[in-house]
Structure formats: structure tokens, C-alpha cells
N, C-alpha and C positions, 0 to 999 in steps of 0.2 A: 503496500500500500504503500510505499514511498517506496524506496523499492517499497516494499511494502517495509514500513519498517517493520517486516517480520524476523524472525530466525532467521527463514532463508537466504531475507533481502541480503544481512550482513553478509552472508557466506555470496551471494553474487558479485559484492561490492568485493570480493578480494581473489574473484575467480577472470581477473583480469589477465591477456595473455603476455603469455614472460617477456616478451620484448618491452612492455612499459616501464617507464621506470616506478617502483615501490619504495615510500622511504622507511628509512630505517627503521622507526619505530612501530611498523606495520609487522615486523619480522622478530620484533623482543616480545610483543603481545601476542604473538600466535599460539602459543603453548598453554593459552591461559583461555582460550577462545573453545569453546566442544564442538560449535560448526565451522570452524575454519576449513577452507579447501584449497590445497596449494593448487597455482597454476606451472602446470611442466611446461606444457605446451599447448599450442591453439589450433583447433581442429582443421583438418587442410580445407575442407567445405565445408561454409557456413551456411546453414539451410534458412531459405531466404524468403518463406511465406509458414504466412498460421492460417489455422479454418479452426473456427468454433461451433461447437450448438452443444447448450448445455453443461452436462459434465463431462462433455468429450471435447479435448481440443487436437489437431494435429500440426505438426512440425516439420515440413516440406522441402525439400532442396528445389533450383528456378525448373528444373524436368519432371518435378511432383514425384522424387524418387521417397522413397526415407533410404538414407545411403548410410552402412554403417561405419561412422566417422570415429575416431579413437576424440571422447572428450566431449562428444556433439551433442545436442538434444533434439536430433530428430526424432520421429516415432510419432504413434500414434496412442493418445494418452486419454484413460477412463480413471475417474474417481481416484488421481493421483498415483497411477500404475501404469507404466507401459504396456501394451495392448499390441505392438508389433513395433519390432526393434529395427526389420529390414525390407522393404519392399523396393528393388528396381527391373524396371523394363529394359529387355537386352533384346536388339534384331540380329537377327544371326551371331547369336553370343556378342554381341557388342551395345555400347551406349550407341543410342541414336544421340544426333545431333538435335540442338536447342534450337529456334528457330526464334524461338519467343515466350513470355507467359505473364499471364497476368490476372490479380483475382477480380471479379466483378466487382463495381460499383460500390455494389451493398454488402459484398463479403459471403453472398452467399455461396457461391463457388470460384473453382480458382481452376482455368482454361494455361491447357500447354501445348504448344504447336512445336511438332518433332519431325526429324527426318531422318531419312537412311543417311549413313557413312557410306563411304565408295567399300564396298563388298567386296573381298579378293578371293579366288581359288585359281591354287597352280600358276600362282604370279600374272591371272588377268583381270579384272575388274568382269565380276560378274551379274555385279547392277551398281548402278551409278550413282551418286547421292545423289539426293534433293528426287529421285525419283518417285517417293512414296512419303506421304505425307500424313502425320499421325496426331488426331486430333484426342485432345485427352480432357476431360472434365471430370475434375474431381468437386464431391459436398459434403457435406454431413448433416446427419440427420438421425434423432433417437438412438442413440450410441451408435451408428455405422456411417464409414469411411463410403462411401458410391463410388466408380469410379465407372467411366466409360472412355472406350480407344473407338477411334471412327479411321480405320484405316483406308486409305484410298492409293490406288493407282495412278498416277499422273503419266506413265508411262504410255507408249502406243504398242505394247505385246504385253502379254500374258508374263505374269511371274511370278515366281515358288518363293515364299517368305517363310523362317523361323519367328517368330516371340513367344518370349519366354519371359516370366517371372519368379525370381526369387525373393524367399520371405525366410524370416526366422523373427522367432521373439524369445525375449529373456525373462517376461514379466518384470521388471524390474522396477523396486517403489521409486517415486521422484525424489526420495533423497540420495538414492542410490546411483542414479542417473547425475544427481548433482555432485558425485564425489564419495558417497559415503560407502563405509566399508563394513561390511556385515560378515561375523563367526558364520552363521547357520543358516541358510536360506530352505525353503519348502521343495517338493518334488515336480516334475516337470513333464509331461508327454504328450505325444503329439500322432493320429492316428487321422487316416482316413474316413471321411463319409459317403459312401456311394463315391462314385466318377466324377463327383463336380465340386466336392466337399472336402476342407482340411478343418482339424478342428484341434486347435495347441491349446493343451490345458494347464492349470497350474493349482496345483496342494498346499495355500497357504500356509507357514506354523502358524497364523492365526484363526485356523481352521475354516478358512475361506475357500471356493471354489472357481476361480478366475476363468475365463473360455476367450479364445477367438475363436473365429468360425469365419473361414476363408470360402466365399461362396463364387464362382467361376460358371458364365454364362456366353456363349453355349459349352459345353465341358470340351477341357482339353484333348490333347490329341494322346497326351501324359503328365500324368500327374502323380509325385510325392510328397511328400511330409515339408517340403521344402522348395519343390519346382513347379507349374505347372507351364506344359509346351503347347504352341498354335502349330500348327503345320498347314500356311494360308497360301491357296491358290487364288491371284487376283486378275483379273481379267482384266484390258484395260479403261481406266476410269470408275473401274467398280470402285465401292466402297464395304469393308466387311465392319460390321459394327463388334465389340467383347466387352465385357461387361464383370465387373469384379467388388464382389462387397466384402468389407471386412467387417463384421459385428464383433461389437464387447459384450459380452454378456445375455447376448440375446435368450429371450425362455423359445420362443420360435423358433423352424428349424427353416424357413424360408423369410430375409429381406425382401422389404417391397420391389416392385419394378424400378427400374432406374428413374423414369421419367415423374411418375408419377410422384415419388419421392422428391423429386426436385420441386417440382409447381407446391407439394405440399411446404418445404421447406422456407419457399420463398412467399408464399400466401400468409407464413408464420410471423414471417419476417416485417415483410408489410404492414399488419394488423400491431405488431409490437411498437410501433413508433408513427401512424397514423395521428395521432391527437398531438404530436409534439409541434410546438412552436417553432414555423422554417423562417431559416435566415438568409434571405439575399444581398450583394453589396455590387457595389457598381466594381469591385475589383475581381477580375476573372481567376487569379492565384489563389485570393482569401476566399472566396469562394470552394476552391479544392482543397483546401485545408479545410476547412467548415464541416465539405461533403465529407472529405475521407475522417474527420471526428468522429460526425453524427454515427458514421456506417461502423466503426471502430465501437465506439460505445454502446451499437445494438447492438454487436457481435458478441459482448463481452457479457451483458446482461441475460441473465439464469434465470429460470424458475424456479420457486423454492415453493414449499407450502406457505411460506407466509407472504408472498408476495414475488417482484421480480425485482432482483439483486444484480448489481454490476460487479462481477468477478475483476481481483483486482488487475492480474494481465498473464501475458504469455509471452515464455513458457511457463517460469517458475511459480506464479501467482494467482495460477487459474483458480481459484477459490473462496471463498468467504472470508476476508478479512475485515476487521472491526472498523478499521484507521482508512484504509483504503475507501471502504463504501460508503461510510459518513461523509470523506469530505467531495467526493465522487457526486453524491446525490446533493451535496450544498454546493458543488458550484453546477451541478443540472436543473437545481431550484428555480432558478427564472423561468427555464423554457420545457421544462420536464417535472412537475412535482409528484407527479408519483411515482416517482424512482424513491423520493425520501420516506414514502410512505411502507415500500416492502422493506427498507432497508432497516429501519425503525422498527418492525415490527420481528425481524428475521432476528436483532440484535437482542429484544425482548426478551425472545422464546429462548436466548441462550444466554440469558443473564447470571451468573455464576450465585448458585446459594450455599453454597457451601466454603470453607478453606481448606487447596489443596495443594501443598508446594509445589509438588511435581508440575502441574499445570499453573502456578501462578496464581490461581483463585483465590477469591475473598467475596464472601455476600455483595452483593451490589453491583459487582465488575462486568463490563462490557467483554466481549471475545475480542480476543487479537487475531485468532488463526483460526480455522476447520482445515483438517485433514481426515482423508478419508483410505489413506494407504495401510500396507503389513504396518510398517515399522510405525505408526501412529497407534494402532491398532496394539500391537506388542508391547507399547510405551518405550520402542526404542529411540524415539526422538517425544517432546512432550509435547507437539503438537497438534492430535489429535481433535481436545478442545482444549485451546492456549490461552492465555489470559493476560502474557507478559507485557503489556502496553499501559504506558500512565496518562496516555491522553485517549484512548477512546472511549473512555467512560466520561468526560465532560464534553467531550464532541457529540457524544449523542445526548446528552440533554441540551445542548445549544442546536443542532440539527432540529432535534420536536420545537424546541420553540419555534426557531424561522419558520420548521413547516406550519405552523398553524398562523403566522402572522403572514405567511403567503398564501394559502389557503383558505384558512377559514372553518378550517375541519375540526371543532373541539371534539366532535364525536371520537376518533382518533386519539387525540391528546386524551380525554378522558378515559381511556381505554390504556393505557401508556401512562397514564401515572403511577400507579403503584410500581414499577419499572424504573420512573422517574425518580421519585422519593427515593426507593433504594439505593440510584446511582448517588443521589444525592449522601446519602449515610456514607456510603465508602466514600466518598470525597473531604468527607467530616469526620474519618474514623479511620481503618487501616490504609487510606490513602494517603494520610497526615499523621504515619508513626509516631512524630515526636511533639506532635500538637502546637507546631507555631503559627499555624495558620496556610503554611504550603503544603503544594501535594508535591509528594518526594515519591522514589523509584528507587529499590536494590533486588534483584533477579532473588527469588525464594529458592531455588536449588541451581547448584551449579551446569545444571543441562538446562537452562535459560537462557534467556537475552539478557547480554549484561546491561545493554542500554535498551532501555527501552521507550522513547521516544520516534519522532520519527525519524530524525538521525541515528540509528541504532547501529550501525557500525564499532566495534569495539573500541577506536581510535577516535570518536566523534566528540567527545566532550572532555576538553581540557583546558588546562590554565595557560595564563599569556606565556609561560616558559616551557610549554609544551608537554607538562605533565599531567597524565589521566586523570584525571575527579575520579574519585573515592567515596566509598559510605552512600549514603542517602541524598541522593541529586534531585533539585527541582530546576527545571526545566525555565525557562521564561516564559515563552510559548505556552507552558501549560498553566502557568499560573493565570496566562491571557486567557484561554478558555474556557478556565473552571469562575472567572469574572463572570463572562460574557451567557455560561451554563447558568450560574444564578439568574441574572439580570432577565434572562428569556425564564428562566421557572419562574419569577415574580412576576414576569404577565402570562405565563399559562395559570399558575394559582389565581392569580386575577380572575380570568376569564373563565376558570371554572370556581368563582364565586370564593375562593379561601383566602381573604382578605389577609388573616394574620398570620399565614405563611408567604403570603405575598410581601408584607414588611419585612419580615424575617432574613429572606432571603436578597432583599434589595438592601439592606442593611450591610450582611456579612458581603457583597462585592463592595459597596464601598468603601467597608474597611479594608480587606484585601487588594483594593486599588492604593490605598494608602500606605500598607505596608511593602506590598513590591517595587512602589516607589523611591521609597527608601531603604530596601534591600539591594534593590538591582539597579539602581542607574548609578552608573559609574565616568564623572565628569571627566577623567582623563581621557578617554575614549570617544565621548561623547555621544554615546549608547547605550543599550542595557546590556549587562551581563548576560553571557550565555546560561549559566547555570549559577547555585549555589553547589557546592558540595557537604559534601557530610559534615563538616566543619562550621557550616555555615559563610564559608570565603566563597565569596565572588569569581566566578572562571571569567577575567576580564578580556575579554575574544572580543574581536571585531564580526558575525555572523547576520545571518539573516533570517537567525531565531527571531531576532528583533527587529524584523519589517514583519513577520508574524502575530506579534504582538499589540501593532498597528491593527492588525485588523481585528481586533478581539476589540480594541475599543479601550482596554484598560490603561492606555498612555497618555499623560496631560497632554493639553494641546503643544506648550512650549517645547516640550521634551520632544513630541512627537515630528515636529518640524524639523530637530537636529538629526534624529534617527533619518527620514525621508531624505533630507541633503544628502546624508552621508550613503546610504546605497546608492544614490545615481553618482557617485566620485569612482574612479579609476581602478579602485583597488578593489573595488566592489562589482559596478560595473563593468563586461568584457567587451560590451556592443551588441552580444545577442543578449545578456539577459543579468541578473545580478547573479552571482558565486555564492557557494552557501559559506562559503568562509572566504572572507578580505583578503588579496594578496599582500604579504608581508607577517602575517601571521604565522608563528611558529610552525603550524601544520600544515599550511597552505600548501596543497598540489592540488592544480588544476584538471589530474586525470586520475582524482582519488574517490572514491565514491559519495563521499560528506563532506569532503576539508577541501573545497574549491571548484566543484564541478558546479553544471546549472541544471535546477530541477525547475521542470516547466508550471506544476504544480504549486509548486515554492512560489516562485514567481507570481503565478495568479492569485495567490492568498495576500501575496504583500500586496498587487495590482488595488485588489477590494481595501488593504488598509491605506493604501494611498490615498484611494477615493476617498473615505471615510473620513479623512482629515485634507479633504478640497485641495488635492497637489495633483489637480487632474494632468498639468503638464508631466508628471516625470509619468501617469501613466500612462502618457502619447508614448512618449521614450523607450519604456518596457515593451510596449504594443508593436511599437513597430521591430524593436529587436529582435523579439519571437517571430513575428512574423517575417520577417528576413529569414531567421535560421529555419523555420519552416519549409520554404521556397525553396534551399538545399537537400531536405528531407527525402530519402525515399520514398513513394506516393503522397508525396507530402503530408507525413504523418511525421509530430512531434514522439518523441520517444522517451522512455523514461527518464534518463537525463541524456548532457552531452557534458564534454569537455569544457575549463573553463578557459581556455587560451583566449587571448585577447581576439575581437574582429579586426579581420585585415583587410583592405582592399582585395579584390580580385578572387577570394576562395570563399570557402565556407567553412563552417564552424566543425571541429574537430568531435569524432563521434566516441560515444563510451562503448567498448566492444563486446560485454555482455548484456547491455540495458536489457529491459523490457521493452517489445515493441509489434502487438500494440499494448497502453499501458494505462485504464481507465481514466485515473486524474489527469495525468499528460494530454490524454485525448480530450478533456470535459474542457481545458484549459482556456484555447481558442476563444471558446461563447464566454468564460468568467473574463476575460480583458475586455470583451464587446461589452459586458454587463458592467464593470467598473471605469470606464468611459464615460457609459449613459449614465450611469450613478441611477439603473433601475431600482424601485419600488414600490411595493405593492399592497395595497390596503382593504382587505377584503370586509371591513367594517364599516366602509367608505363607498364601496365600489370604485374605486381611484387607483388607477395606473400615474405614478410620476417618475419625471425623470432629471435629477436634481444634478444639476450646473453641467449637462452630459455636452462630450465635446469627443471629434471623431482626427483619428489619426488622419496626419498628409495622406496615407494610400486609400483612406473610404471618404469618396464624395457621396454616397450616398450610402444607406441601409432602410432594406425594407423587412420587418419582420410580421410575420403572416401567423394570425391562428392565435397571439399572444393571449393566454385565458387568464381569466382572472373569477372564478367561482365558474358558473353558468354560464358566463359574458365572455365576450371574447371579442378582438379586435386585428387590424390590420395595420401598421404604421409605416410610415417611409419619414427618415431624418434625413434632412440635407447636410453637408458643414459647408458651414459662410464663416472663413475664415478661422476665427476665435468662437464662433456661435453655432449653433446648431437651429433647424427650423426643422416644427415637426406638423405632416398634414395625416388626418386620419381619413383612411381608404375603407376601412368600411369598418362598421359598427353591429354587432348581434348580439343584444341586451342590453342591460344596465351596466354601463361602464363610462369611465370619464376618463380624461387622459390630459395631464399639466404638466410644464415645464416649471422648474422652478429653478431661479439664479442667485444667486448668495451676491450678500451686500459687498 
């Protein structure tokens, strides 16, 4: 969720390839670290497309092979278990040639156009390349992989074709994919089904029963445990169509028709984000960054019983985490609110009532993690259901407020408070070990995260001389939230009529605004402090914990202005976006996962506290940097983070070689800069859409957003920029709704 800042994230942040440079004190902490993963080396192909649905994601090289790469994460992945370790297509024992690939639009599937290599026997060429032409469409859909070959003859004679496929799988958990080394794994075998069926099974030790079920249409010519053969005669121009499902788990013993399965797929897809708010701009780039979001963000989004969740990303984060989906659905809050609604509700149902080291729990506590693998399942890793995060528990009571001040939904909120209250108790109780008033963080067994923040890197919180924080750490950042978590529970208590816990609670953020005041700002700097440590001493860092803190709200105005200065300065600033750590700071490397790289997410959280404190110019600044580094993006899709190298003329911004990508918050990031621009808000007590002092970067002369709802009502808007101003005409109106500009004195 940042990465995520889950377990794993850290372990991604240091599964960088050996040629970066690591500093030193990356290399003294590792022995102290339980998921550290050294990197030897970096896999010779890096497989360069994902497909999601569901709890299945897949991990594709540009030929839609899964190639088995020493160190890779291809494969095809169910419920955090590999499901097929290898699958490529050979024409006469060889790779065809790439011609091209690319996935659709909307993600629902992903087309590869292939060709023959020049074919030899007895030193002559016995078909030609580019002769035959092989169209590939891969989907997914209810755990299975579809795939279909439309092979065609372009040739003017008849001709005799081999294809073949090879497969094997390891089952193998995603921690183990990620590095991890296991004593004992379960049993393994693999058996024919009739002439068209292979079916690799696996004997969990956690007494699980894992299947692939390898389904081949029309059946080969040969088929084992590990090959199936075509032996295709093509006539010319013919086209012979094959057809290949892979299922996880399936109780059936037949996958749908290919086609059918596709229109279903894509009927699914469509309905999933029909009501969402669309955004047009007079710029054709920001526009494809917009589109490939939107498509990014519904790919990523699951069904759960309690609602639809945005999984946090791929590969390593396909899953339910706390951190990630809170702020995921708060910055889709403008244009999507009922994303915060399952997400709220999903967080509920796994609200921790118990205390349990091993996972981190304490009555009241939001989840960090779901895993759904062996080694979760074994308690070989303690993520099963994790709880190691000191900010998703006041993320999500600040997430219910906003949704109900965007909404209007007390029915929800009222349903959600006992949820609430509790989170509230741990914030006020084993949140706040030593009772000073902050919420602190120390990993409850040593198979934790030591940091648990969203910087959670082992290496992420230290002192200006470059030594780790120790003991019981509060966070800046989080002290922002668990403000900004009151301040929203004192108008839901409100609005659900409980007057005197609505005092209560606006009472204790105001003192807590006054004490982090005076804990954490540190005039030599002229910032807040990154953290306290167990000591109570100050980690006097220069970071952009504290442009986070901006958006919670808890910073005087004075102070808040020096903080804002100082991230648009040099040291902070690279030209694409602000560094989570200031160059010149002890720990600064700009190709390190926390200590100088740029999180796009990051970014858009300070974006909103910018706004919040009317510096709409540095958030033209930030806007347009991202959207620069975007427009170098592959599909132009922002990615979990990138490099923090300074922008230079003529190139593009330098990339992080294991991010996530795609990467939910990264993706949602886009629409949170458009919405801290217009300084969107929404008053469903009012029926009033406003848009407070909103001003549009040099690259949008115009923005139309279509569909914008507000309860019932719903609206159409187009904003022009004239200059320093913005002018807005309403395109159409359905219901009770009003819509003002408003300009600060």
C-alpha cells in the first residue's frame, strides 16, 4: 500500500538489482531485518504486462509467455500461490518472433501478434519468416487464464506447422516467489485427463488441495504432463483457431467457451465503473494518463463480501491491505464514493478483537495485510491476518468521516460506528503505550515490521546523523491523522445526534494539535520532525512526512507556509515531483526505496495539503511534474515510485526497477492533483458542489467533468483557465444540485 507499506513492501524496497548502488547502512541492518531478500542478480527478462480479475492476477512477458526466469515473477497467481510457473509457445521448437503487443484499453485483455522465424532443415530455409502470422489473446476471468492462437497462413502454398506448449508449475507461495526459503514444502503431481486435459496438483502441509487444470481445444496431436503438440496443416490464407484455459481451482471439469467468457468478462467490467465520474481535458496526453488510471484502478478492484475493494497492486500486493485501500478510496472520493464504502466496510469485518503478537493485534486495530497463501496459513510468515500498521487505524476513521461529508450516507456511518469507537479506544489505549498523548509503533514479535508506517523500510526513520530510531516511534504523519480521525468522528457523533462525544473528541484534536506543535517542529530545519523516538528526541530529517501532515490539517497556518516553501526548494524538489527524503540528508539516495525516491501517492496527499492551506501555485508545480514524468511512463501509467534524480533536459525521469506497476494509489493519483487544483467540495447537506480558489495547470485549458454526483443529483461541468482564474459553465443539471466558485480574500 505504499509499496504497500506492508512486510513485503520492505522486502521489494531492497530486492533492487545488484548493479544499483546500496548504501552502506542498508547492508549492517540486514541481519536484523526477517524479510530481507538479497538481490544477486536481475532477471534477464523482465515480464512486461499484468491481467487481473479478482483473486487471480497474471505476470506476462511482451509474447504472453510466463518464461521461467531465474529471480522473475512471472506466472500465473490464485489466492497468493503460483498456479503455473511456465507456459511458452514454440513453432517448430522455437520462439516465434514478437511483432507487437499490447493490452486493451480497459485491461480486459492483453493481444500479441507473432510470427515465424526463418525455419531451417539441412541448411535450407524451409518456411520463411513473417510467413505465418499468430494472433494471441489472452483474459481472465473467475480464476482462469483464456487464451486463444488464430493462426493464419499468409503464405501462397500449403504448409506443415509444429506448436507446441510447455508448462510446468511449482505451486509456489508469493513469499517464496519473492525470495523466501522454506525447510519443508507439501507433495506434488501431475496426471493426465482424457486427451485434452492436464491437471498439476498440489498437497499442501496446510492441508490444502491446490489444482491447475490445463484444458487444450481442439486436443493435441500429443500431449504430457508437460507438453502439448499441434501438428497444423495450413492451407493458404487459412486460419486455424486453439484455444487453451488454464483454471485454479476450478470445482468444474469444463471452462467456459473462449468467447463467451470474454463478452462476459468485459460486460463485468463495464457495469463496474458505469456511475463513475468521467474526466475530459483539452490535453490529449493527460487524457491517456487519466484513461490508462481509470482502467488501472478497475482492474485492480475485487469483490469481496463486503463490498468492492481496490487490491493494493501487482505483482506483490494483489491483496487486501489496510493502508493501501483507505487512502486509495480517499483520493477516488470525488469521483468514485463507493469504493470508500466496501472499503470501510471490508476493514470493519476484520477489525482485530483480540491481542495477538504474532499478528500484531490489539482490540480496535485496523488490518494491515490478508494473505491467503501455505506459508500465511502455517504462520510461516505473520501475514495471514497482519495488523502491523500504526496508521490504518486513524485512516479509517478519517476515510468514514469524509465519506459521509461526501455522501451523505449516515445510514453507513451509523452502521460503522461501533467499528469506529473501537478504533477510537486503541488510539486512546494500546496505541498510546506510554500515555502522552501520541500514537507510537514497536513491531510485537520479531517476525514483524519493524517500521510500521508507510515508510516501513527498515532504514526509513532516523536521526539527522543517520542513526535508526529506536523504542516506541510516533510518526508525524500519524499524529496528522489520528487529529484529522477525531475532528471527522466529532461530526459523525454530531450527525448521529451524540452531542457529548462530539465535544469530546473535538476537544482531544485540539489538544493534540497543540502538543505536536510543540513536540515536533523543529526551527533549525524549518519543518517538523520526522518522528519522535522512544526517547522522546526528535529525528530532525528534512522529509515529506511533513507535507503529509499538511494535509491532515493539524499544522498552524505560519508553520504550514514554511513547510510548503521548503518542499518546492531543490533539495526536495527533483522537477518530477518532491523526494520522500531532502537531498543532503544523511540517508539520502535517490534510488533507495524511502530515503529519496518519489512516491506518486506521496505527492498527491501533500498536492490536497497544499491546497488546504491556498498555495495553489506550488500545486500547478507538483501537477505538472507528475504529469511530465507520466508522459515518459510506459502506457503512460505512473508506477509505484520512481527514482529521485534530479529532471534534466532532454530525458526522463529515472525508473525504480522492482516498483509496482500497476499500483492502486499511484494510479488514483492523477484525479487527486485535478481535485487539489479545483480545491473540490462537497456538501450533501446543502446540495452544493464548490470549488474553492480552483486554478488549472499551463497544460489544461480546459476540463470537463461529466456524471459529477452529489446524493441523487448529478451534474456536468466544463472549467476554462483565464490565466490566474478559472471560469466554470454548467452543461447540464439532473436534480437538486448547485455548483459555486469560491475565491479567498
Amino acid at each position: 500500500m505504499s509499496p504497500k507499506a506492508t512486510a513485503t513492501k520492505a522486502d521489494v524496497a531492497r530486492t533492487a538489482p545488484a548493479n544499483l548502488a546500496v548504501p552502506l547502512f542498508d547492508l549492517e541492518a540486514t541481519a536484523e531485518d526477517p524479510f530481507y531478500i538479497a538481490a544477486t542478480e536481475q532477471p534477464a527478462t523482465r515480464p512486461s504486462r499484468a491481467l487481473k480479475y479478482g483473486d487471480t492476477f497474471a505476470v506476462l512477458d511482451s509474447l504472453g509467455d510466463i518464461a521461467a526466469t531465474p529471480g522473475g515473477s512471472a506466472g500465473l497467481f490464485h489466492c497468493d500461490t503460483r498456479y503455473l510457473s511456465r507456459l511458452e509457445l514454440l513453432v517448430n521448437g522455437r520462439r516465434p518472433l514478437l511483432l507487437g503487443s499490447n493490452l486493451r484499453d480497459d485491461n480486459s485483455a492483453f493481444f500479441v501478434d507473432l510470427t515465424n522465424p526463418d525455419l531451417m532443415s539441412d541448411q535450407r530455409i524451409v518456411l520463411e519468416r513473417d510467413t505465418v502470422h499468430i494472433l494471441r489473446t489472452i483474459f481472465l476471468w473467475h480464476g482462469t487464464a483464456y487464451q486463444r492462437f488464430g493462426v493464419r497462413n499468409y503464405g501462397d502454398r500449403p504448409i506443415d506447422l509444429q506448436l507446441s506448449f510447455v508448462f510446468e508449475n511449482d505451486f509456489a507461495d508469493l513469499f517464496e516467489v519473492r525470495g523466501s526459503q522454506r525447510d519443508r514444502r507439501g507433495s506434488a503431481t501431475a496426471a493426465l485427463h482424457g486427451d485434452d486435459q492436464v491437471l498439476l496438483s498440489y498437497n499442501g502441509l496446510d492441508g490444502k488441495l491446490r489444482r491447475t487444470t490445463l484444458t487444450f481445444d481442439p486436443r493435441p496431436e500429443r500431449l504430457t504432463t508437460g507438453t502439448a503438440v499441434y501438428d497444423l496443416h495450413l492451407a493458404p490464407r487459412r486460419t486455424q483457431p486453439l484455444f487453451l484455459a488454464v483454471s485454479c481451482d476450478r470445482t468444474d471439469s469444463r471452462p467456459e467457451p473462449f468467447l463467451l467468457g470474454l463478452i462476459a468478462a468485459r460486460r463485468e467490467l463495464r457495469k463496474s465503473t458505469r456511475h463513475r465520474t468521467a474526466v475530459e481535458t483539452s490535453n490529449d496526453r493527460f487524457n491517456e494518463i487519466l484513461c490508462r488510471s481509470a482502467a488501472d484502478l478497475a482492474m485492480l478492484m475485487t469483490d469481496t463480501p463486503q463490498g468492492r475493494y481496490p487490491y493494493a497492486g501487482i505483482p506483490w500486493f494483489s491483496t487486501t491491505f489496510g493502508r493501501d485501500g483507505l487512502i486509495t478510496a480517499l483520493q477516488m472520493l470525488w469521483w468514485s464514493p463507493e469504493v470508500a464504502r466496501g472499503v470501510l466496510r471490508r476493514l470493519a469485518a476484520y477489525q482485530a478483537k483480540t491481542t495477538d503478537p504474532f499478528a500484531d493485534s490489539a482490540p480496535g486495530k485496523i488490518l494491515h495485510e490478508m494473505r491467503g497463501g501455505e506459508m500465511a496459513a502455517l504462520r510461516e510468515v505473520p501475514f495471514g491476518l497482519y495488523y502491523g500498521s500504526v496508521d490504518s487505524t486513524p485512516l479509517f476513521i478519517l476515510l468514514a468521516g469524509l465519506y459521509v461529508e461526501r455522501t451523505g450516507d449516515i445510514e453507513t456511518i451509523a452502521q460503522l460506528w461501533p467499528a469506529i469507537e473501537a478504533a477510537l479506544g486503541w488510539i486512546d489505549g494500546p496505541g498510546d503505550p506510554d500515555g502522552d498523548g501520541f500514537v507510537e509503533y514497536k513491531r510485537a514479535s520479531e517476525q514483524g515490521l519493524a517500521n510500521q508506517g508507510w515508510k516501513d523500510s527498515h532504514d526509513a526513520i532516523f536521526h539527522a546523523d543517520g542513526r535508526l530510531a529506536e523504542g516506541e516511534i510516533a510518526l508525524a504523519e500519524v499524529q496528522g491523522y489520528v487529529y484529522a480521525a477525531k475532528r471527522m468522528a466529532a461530526r459523525c457523533a454530531q450527525r448521529l445526534g451524540r452531542e457529548a462525544a462530539s465535544r469530546k473528541f473535538d476537544l482531544e484534536a485540539g489538544r493534540l494539535a497543540e502538543r505536536f506543535e510543540a513536540a515536533f517542529w523543529c526551527p533549525e530545519i524549518e519543518t517538523y520532525a520526522l518522528a519522535l523516538d522512544g526517547d522522546k528526541r526528535p529525528c530532525r530529517v528534512r522529509t515529506s512526512n511533513a507535507g503529509q501532515v499538511l494535509f491532515t490539517g493539524v499544522a498552524s497556518h505560519d508553520r504550514a507556509m514554511r513547510v510548503a516553501a521548503g518542499l518546492l526548494q531543490p533539495r526536495f524538489f527533483s522537477g518530477w515531483g518532491i523526494r520522500t527524503v531532502a537531498r543532503g540528508e544523511a540517508r539520502y539516495n535517490p534510488m533507495s526505496y524511502h530515503n529519496g525516491s518519489i512516491w506518486p501517492h506521496d505527492n498527491a496527499l501533500i498536492a490536497l495539503g497544499l491546497s488546504r492551506y491556498e498555495q495553489k501555485r506550488s500545486v500547478e508545480t507538483l501537477f505538472e511534474g507528475l504529469f511530465s514524468a507520466a508522459t515518459y511512463m510506459d502506457q503512460r501509467r505512473l508506477p509505484e515510485l520512481f527514482c529521485g534524480f534530479r529532471r534534466q533536459r532532454g530525458h526522463g525521469p529515472t525508473l525504480y526497477p522492482v516498483a509496482c506497476s500497476p499500483q492502486a494509489w499511484a494510479s488514483a493519483t492523477p484525479f487527486t492533483l485535478l481535485e487539489a487544483s479545483l480545491g473540490l467540495e462537497f456538501d450533501p447537506w446543502k446540495d452544493e458542489i464548490r470549488l474553492r480558489s480552483p486554478r488549472l495547470p499551463e497544460f489544461l485549458d480546459e476540463v470537463i467533468l461529466r456524471n459529477l454526483q452529489l446524493g441523487s443529483s448529478s451534474v456536468d461541468l466544463r472549467l476554462r483557465r483565464h490565466s490566474d482564474t478559472v471560469s466554470l459553465d454548467t452543461l447540464r443539471i439532473s436534480g437538486n444540485i448547485r455548483v459555486s466558485i469560491l475565491f479567498s480574500s
